[in-house]
C-alpha positions as CSV (number, residue, x, y, z in Angstrom):
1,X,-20.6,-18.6,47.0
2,X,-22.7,-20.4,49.5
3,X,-26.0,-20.4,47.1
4,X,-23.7,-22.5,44.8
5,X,-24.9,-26.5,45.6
6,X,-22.1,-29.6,45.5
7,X,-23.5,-31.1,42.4
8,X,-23.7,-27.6,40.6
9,X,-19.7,-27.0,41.3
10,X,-19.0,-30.3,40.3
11,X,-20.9,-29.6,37.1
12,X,-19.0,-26.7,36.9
13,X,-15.8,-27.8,36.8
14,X,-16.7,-31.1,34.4
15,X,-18.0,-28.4,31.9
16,X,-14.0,-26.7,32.2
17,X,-12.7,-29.6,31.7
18,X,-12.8,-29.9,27.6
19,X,-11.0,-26.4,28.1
20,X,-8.7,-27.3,30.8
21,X,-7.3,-30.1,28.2
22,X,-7.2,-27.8,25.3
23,X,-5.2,-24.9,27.0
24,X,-2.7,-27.2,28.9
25,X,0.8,-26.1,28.2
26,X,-0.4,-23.1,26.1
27,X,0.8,-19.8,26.2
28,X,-2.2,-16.5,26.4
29,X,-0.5,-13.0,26.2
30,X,-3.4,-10.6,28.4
31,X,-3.0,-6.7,27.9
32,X,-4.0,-5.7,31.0
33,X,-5.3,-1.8,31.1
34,X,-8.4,0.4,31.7
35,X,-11.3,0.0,35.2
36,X,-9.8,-3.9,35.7
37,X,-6.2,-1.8,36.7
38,X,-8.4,0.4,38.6
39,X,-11.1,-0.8,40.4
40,X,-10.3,-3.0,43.6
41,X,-12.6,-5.6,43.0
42,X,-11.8,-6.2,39.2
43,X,-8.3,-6.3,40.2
44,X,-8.5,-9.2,42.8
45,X,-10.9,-11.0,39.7
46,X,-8.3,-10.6,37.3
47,X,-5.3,-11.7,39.5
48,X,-7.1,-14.6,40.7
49,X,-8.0,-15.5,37.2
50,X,-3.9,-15.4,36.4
51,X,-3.6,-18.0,39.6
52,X,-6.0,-20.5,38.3
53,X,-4.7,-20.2,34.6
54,X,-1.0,-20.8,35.8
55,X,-2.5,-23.2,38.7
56,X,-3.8,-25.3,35.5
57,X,-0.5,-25.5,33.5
58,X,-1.5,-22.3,31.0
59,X,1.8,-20.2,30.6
60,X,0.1,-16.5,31.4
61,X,2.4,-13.6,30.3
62,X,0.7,-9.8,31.5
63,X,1.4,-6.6,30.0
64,X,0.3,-3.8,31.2
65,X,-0.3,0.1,30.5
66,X,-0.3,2.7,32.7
67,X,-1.2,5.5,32.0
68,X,-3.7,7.3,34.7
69,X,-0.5,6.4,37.1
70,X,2.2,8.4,34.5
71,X,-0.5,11.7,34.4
72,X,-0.9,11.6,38.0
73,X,3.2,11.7,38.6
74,X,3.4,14.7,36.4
75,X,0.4,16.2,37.9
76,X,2.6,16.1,40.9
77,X,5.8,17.8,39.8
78,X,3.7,20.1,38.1
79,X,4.1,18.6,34.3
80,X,1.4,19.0,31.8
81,X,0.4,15.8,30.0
82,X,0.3,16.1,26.1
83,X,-1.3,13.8,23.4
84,X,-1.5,13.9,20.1
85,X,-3.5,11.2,18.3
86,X,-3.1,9.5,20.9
87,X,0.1,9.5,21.8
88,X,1.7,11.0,24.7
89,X,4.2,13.7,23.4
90,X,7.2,12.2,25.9
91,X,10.0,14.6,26.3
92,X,13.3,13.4,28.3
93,X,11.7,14.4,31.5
94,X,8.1,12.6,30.8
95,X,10.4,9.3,29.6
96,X,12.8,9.4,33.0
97,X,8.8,9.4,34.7
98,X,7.3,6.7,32.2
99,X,10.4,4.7,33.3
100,X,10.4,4.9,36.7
101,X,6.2,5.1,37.3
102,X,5.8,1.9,34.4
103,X,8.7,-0.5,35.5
104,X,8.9,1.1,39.2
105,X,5.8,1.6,41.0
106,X,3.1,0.0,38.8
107,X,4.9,-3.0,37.9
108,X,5.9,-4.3,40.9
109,X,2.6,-3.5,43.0
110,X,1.0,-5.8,40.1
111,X,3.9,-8.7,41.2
112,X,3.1,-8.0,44.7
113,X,-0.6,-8.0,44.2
114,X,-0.6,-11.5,42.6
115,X,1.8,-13.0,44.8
116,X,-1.2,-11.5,47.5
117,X,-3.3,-14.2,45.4
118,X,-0.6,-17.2,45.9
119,X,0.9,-16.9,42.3
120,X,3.8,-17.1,41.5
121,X,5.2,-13.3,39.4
122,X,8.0,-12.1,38.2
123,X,8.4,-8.3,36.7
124,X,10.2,-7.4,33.8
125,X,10.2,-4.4,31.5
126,X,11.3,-4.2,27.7
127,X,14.9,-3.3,28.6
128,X,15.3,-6.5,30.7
129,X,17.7,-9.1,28.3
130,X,16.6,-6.7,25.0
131,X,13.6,-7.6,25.3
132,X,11.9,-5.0,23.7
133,X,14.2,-3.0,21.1
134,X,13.1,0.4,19.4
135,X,13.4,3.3,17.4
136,X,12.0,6.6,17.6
137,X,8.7,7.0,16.3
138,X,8.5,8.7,12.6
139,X,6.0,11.2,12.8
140,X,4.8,14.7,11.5
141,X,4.8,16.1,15.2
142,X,7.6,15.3,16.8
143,X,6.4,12.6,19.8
144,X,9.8,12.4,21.6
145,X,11.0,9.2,22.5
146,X,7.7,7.4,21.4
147,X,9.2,4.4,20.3
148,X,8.4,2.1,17.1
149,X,8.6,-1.6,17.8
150,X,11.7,-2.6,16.1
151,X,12.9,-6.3,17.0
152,X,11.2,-8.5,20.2
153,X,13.4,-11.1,22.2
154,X,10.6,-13.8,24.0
155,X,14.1,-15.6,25.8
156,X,13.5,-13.9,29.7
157,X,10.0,-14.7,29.2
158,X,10.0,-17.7,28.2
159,X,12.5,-18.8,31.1
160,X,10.5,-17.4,33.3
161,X,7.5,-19.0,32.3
162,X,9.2,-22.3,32.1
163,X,10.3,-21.6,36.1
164,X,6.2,-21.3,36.9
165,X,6.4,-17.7,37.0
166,X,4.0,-15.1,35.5
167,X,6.2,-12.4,33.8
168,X,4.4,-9.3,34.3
169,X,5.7,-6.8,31.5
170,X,6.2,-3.1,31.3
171,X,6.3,-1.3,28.1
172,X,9.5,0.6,28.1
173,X,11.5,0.0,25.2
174,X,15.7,0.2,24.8
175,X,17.1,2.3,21.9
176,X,20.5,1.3,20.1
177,X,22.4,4.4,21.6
178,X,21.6,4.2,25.2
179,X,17.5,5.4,24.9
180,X,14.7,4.4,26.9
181,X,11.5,4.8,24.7
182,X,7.7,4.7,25.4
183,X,5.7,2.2,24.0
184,X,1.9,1.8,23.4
185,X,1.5,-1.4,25.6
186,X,-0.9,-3.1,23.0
187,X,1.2,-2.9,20.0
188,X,3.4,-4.3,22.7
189,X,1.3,-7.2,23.8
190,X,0.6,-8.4,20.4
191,X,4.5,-8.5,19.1
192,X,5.4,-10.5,21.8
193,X,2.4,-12.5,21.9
194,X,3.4,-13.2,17.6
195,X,7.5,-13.7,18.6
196,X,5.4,-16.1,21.8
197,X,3.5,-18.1,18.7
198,X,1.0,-17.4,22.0
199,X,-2.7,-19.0,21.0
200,X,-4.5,-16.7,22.3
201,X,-3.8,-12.7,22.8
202,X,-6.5,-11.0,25.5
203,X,-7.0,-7.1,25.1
204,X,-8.9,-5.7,27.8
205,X,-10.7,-2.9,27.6
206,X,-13.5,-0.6,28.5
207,X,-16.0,-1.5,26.2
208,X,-18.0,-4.7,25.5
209,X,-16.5,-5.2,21.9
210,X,-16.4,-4.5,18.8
211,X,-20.1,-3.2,18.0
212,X,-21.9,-2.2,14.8
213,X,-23.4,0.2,16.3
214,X,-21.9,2.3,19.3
215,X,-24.2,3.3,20.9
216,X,-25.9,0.0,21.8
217,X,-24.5,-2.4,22.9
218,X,-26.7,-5.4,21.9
219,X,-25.4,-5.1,18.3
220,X,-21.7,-6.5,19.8
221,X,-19.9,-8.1,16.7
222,X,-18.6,-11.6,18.4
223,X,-16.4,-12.9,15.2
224,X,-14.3,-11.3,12.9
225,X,-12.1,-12.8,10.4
226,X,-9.4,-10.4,10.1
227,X,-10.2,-10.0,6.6
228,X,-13.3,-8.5,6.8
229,X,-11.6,-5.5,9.0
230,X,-10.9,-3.3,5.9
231,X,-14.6,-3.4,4.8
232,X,-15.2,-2.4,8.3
233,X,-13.5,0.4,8.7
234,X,-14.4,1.5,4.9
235,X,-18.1,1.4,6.9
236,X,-17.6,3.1,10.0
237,X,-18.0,0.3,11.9
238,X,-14.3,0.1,12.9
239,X,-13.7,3.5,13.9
240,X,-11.6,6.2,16.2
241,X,-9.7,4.6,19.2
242,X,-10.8,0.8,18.0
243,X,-8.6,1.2,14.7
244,X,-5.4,1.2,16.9
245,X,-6.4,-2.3,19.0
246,X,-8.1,-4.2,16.0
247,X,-5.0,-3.1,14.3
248,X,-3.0,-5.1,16.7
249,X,-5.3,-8.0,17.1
250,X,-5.0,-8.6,12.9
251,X,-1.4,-7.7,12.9
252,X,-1.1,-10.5,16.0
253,X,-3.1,-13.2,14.1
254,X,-1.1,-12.7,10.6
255,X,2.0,-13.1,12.6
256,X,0.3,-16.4,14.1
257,X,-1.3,-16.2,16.8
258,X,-4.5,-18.4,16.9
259,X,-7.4,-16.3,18.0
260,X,-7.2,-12.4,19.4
261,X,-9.5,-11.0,21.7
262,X,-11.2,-7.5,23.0
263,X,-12.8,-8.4,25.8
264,X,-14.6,-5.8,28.4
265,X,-12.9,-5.7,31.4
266,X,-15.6,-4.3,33.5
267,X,-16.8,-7.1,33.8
268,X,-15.4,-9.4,36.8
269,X,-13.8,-12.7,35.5
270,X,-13.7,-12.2,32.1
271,X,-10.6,-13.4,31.0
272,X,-12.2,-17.0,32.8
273,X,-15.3,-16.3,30.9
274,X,-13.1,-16.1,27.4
275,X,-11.0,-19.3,28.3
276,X,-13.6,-21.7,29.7
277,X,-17.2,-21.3,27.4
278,X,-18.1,-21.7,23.9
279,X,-19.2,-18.3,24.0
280,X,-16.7,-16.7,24.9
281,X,-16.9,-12.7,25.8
282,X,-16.3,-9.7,23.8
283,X,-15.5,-9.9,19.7
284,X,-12.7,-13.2,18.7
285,X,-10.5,-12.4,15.5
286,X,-9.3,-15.0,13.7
């Protein structure tokens, strides 16, 4: 950062400030998932970006995936991983791992790595004051205990929150008899961030967008109102693994969240990127 002159951080920061007023106070739901859990460097970025966001006054709440760490701990006890559409087919063995991989090891080296950034964290999981209630997934193949989103309760959050903590979430789901069910941690993020009335849901991903054409990356789609998405996918354009997150960004923004995002997490300091330019990063439904 040495390069950077006085005047030009100065100008730096007088430029944030129009966002720094706007987001005050506000509540952003981030999915967190794909290389920015993985890679070292986009990890410290994205952490540090929570710290300055919650530093500011912006109520952060982080859900996250996990699901390299999950195929790994069966790898080790000799499990095969199995998807279909998808899905991971969880039996009760894979579910007693999501449990204790998702709201063990994963969430709380995610607390501890932000607290490494001076933040404040706190780590929850869906089972933690109802948070997250479900049923078992309706499907042709039987999934297991792949839960279906069934009723979202913000109040642990939102306490937590209010302390100046970042609730870092977990996607485990309770059942009404006693279940623990899996739960795709983007359908997750965008429920709460609805039941949140959050004004802005982050997805991060892999990719830069959504683009009209995939294979280049120029023809990135910045905007979508979320009802051109059916004309989209009648075209192509909308397509394979991006149905599933679009889905959730429209279903988040007709529940009422203000703007939803897919944003490429590759790419260090995006979520900053998203929050503090005109611009912007990655494709905004609205």
């Amino acid at each position: 950062m040495k390069h950077i002159s006085d005047q030009d951080r100065a100008n730096v920061l007088i430029q944030a400030l129009p966002y720094i007023q706007k987001w005050a106070g506000k509540t952003i739901v981030v999915k967190y998932g794909g290389n920015a859990m993985i890679s070292p460097e986009l990890k410290d970025a994205v952490m540090s970006d929570i710290v300055l966001l919650q530093l500011i006054g912006i109520n952060v709440v982080l859900v996250h995936g996990g699901g390299p760490e999950i195929s790994s701990m069966l790898d080790r006890i000799g499990k095969e991983s199995r998807f279909v559409n998808g899905l991971r087919v969880t039996d009760a063995e894979t579910i007693d791992i999501v449990q204790m991989v998702l709201a063990g090891k994963v969430n709380k080296s995610l607390v501890q790595l932000l607290e490494q950034h001076s933040g404040k964290a706190i780590g929850l999981c869906g089972l933690d004051g109802r948070m997250i209630m479900a049923e078992k997934k309706a499907s042709g193949v039987d999934l297991g205990f792949v839960g279906e989103i069934t009723e979202v309760h913000t109040e642990v959050i939102e306490d937590a929150t209010k302390n100046g903590y970042v609730p870092i979430i977990s996607t485990v789901a309770g059942g009404y008899n006693g279940d623990v069910y899996n739960i795709n941690a983007d359908l997750a993020a965008a429920r709460i961030a609805s039941e949140m009335k959050a004004a802005k849901l982050i997805l991060m991903t892999d990719i830069k967008g959504l683009l009209r054409n995939k294979e280049d990356e120029s023809t990135l789609i910045p905007v979508v109102n979320v009802s051109e998405v059916p004309s989209l996918k009648r075209e192509g354009i909308i397509s394979g693994g991006m149905i599933p997150k679009i889905d959730c960004c429209v279903e988040a923004v007709r529940r009422g969240v203000k703007r939803a995002h897919i944003i490429d997490g590759r790419i260090p300091h995006s979520i900053l990127i998203e929050m503090f330019s005109d611009e912007g990063i990655g494709t905004m439904f609205y």
